[in-house]
C-alpha atoms as an extended CHARMM CRD file, in Angstrom:
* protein
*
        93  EXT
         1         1  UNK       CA             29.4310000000      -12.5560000000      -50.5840000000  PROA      1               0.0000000000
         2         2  UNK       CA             28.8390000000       -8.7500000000      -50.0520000000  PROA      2               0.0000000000
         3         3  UNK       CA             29.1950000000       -6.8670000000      -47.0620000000  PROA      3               0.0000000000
         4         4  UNK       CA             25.6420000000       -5.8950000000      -46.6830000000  PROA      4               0.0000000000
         5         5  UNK       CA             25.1320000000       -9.6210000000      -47.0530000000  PROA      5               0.0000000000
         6         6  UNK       CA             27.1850000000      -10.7020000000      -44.3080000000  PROA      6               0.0000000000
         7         7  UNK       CA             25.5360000000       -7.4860000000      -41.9630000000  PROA      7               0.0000000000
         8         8  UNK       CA             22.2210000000       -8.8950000000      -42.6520000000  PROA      8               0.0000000000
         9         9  UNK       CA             23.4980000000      -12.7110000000      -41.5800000000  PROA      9               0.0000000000
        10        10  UNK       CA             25.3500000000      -11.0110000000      -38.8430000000  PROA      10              0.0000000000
        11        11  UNK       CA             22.4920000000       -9.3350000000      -37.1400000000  PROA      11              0.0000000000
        12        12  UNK       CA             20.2120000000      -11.9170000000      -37.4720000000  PROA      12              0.0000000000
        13        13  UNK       CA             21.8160000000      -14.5440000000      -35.6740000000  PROA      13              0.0000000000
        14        14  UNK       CA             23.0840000000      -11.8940000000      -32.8610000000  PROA      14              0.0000000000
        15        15  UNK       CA             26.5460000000      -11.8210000000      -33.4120000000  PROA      15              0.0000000000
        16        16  UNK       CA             28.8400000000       -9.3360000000      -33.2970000000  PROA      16              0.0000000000
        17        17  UNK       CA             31.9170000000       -8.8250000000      -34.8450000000  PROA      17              0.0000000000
        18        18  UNK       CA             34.8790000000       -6.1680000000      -35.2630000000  PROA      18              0.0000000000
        19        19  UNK       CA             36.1710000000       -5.0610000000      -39.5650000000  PROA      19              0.0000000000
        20        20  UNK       CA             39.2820000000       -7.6560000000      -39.2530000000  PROA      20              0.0000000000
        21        21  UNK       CA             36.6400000000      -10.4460000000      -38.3030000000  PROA      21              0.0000000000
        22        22  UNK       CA             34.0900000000       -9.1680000000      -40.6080000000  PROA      22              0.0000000000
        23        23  UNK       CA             36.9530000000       -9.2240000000      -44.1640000000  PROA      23              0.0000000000
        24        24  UNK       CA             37.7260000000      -13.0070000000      -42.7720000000  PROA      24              0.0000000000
        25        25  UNK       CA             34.4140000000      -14.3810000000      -42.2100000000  PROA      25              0.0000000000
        26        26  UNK       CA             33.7200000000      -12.6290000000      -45.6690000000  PROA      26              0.0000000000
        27        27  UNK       CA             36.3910000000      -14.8050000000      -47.3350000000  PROA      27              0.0000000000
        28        28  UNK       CA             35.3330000000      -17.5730000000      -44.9880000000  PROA      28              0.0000000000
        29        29  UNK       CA             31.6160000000      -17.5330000000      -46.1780000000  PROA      29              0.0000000000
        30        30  UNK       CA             32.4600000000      -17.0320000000      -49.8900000000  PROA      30              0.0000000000
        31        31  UNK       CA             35.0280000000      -20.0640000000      -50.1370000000  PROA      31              0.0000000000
        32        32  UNK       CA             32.4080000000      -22.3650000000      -48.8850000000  PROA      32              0.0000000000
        33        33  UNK       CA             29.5980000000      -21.2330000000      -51.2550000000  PROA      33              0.0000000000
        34        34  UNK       CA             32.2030000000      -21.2160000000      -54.1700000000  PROA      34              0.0000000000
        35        35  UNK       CA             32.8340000000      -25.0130000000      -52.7590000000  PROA      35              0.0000000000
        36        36  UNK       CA             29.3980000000      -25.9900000000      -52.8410000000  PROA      36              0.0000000000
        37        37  UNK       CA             29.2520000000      -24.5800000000      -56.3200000000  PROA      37              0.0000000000
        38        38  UNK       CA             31.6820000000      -27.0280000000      -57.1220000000  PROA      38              0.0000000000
        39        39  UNK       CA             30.0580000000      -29.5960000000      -55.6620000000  PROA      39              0.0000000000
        40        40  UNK       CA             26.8440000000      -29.0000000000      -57.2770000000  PROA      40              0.0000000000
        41        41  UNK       CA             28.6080000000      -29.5580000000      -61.1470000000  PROA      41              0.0000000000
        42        42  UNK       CA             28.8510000000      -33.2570000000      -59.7120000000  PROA      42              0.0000000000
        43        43  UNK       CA             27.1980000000      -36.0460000000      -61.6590000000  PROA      43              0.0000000000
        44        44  UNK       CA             25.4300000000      -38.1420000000      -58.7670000000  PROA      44              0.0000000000
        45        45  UNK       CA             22.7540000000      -39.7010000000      -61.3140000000  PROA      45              0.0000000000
        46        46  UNK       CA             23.9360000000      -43.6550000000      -60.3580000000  PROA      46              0.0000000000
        47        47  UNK       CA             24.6750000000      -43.1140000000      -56.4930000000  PROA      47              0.0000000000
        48        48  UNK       CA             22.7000000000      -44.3250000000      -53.9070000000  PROA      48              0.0000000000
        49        49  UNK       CA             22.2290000000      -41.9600000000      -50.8860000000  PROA      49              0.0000000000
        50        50  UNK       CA             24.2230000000      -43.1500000000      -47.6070000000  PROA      50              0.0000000000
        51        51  UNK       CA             22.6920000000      -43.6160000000      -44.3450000000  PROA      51              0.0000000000
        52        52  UNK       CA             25.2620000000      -44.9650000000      -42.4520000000  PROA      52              0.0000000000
        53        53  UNK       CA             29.1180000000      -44.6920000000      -43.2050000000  PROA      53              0.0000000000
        54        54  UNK       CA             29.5650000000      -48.5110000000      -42.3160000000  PROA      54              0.0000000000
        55        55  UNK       CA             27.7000000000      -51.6190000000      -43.1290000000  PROA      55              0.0000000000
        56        56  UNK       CA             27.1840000000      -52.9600000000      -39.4140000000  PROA      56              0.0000000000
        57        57  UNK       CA             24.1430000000      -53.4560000000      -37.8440000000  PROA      57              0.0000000000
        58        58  UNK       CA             22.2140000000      -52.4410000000      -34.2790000000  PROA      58              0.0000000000
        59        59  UNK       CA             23.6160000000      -54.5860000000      -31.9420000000  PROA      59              0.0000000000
        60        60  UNK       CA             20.9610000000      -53.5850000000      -29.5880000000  PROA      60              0.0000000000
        61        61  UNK       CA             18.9490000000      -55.8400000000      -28.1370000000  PROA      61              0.0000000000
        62        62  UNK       CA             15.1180000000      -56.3530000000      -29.1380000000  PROA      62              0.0000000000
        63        63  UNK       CA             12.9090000000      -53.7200000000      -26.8480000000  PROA      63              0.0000000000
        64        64  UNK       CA             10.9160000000      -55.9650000000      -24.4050000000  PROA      64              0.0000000000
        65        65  UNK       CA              8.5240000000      -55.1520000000      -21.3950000000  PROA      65              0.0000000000
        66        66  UNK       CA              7.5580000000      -57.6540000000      -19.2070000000  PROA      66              0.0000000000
        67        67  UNK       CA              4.1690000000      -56.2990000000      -17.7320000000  PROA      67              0.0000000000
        68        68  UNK       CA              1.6630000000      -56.7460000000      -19.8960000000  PROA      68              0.0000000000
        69        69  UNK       CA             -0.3450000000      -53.4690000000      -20.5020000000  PROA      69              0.0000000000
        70        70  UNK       CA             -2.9410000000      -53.8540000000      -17.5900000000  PROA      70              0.0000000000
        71        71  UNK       CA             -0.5680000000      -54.8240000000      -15.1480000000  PROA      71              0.0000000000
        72        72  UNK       CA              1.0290000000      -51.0570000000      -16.1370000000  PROA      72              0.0000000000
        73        73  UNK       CA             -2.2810000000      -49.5600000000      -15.8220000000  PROA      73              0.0000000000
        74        74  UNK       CA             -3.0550000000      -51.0520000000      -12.1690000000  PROA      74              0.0000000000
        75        75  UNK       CA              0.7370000000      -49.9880000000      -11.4000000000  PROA      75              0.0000000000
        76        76  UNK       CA              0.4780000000      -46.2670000000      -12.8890000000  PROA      76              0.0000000000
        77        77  UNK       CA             -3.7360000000      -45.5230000000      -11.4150000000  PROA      77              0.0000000000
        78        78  UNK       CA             -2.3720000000      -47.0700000000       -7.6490000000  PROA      78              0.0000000000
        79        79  UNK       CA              0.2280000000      -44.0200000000       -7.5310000000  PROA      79              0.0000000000
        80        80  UNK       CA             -2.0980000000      -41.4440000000       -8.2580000000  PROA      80              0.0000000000
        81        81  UNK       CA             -5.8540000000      -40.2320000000       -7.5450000000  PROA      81              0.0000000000
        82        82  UNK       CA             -7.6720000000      -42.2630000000       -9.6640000000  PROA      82              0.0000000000
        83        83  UNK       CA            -10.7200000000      -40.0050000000      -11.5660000000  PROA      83              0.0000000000
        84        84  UNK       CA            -13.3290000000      -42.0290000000      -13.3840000000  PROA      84              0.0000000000
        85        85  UNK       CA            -10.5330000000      -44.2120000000      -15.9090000000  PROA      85              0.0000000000
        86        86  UNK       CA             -8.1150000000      -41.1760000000      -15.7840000000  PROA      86              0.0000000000
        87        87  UNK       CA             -4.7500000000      -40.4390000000      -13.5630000000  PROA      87              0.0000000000
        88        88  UNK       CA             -4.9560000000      -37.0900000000      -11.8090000000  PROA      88              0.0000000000
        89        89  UNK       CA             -1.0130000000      -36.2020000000      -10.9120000000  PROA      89              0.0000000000
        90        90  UNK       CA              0.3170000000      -32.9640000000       -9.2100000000  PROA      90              0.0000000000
        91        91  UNK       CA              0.6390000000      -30.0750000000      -11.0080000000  PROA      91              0.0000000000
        92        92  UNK       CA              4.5880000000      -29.9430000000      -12.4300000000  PROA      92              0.0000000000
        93        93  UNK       CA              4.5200000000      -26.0950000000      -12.4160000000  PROA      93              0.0000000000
């Protein structure tokens, strides 16, 4: 990585940082690229991408309601000012 590189990455994400910083994240920056160099020389033709680090399942429950959708609408248009089949609310701002 260059120094006008690391400027340019520097001021656009707003950060500032003194010459001792800058030579670090320098090295810092360029080890990781060079790593990801590596890692693109790897031959992943037969591997199968991984979602989840384990094989276990949701142990959630099943989402239920118990109202059935009208009995929500009654519920919802009795706390507000009911306007021809539409909910009129306060304003939030």
């Amino acid at each position: 990585m260059q120094k006008k590189e690391l400027e340019r990455i520097l001021f656009l994400s707003r950060i500032k940082v003194g010459e001792k910083e800058s030579k670090t994240i320098t090295e810092d920056i360029s080890s990781i690229l060079s790593y990801i160099e590596k890692l693109k020389s790897v031959n992943t033709d037969n591997v199968f991408p991984l979602f989840h680090f384990t094989d276990s399942k949701n142990s959630v429950r099943e989402d239920s309601y118990s109202d059935t959708p009208e009995d929500v609408r009654k519920k919802m248009m009795s706390m507000g000012k009911d306007k021809k089949s539409f909910l009129e609310v306060e304003s939030i701002l």
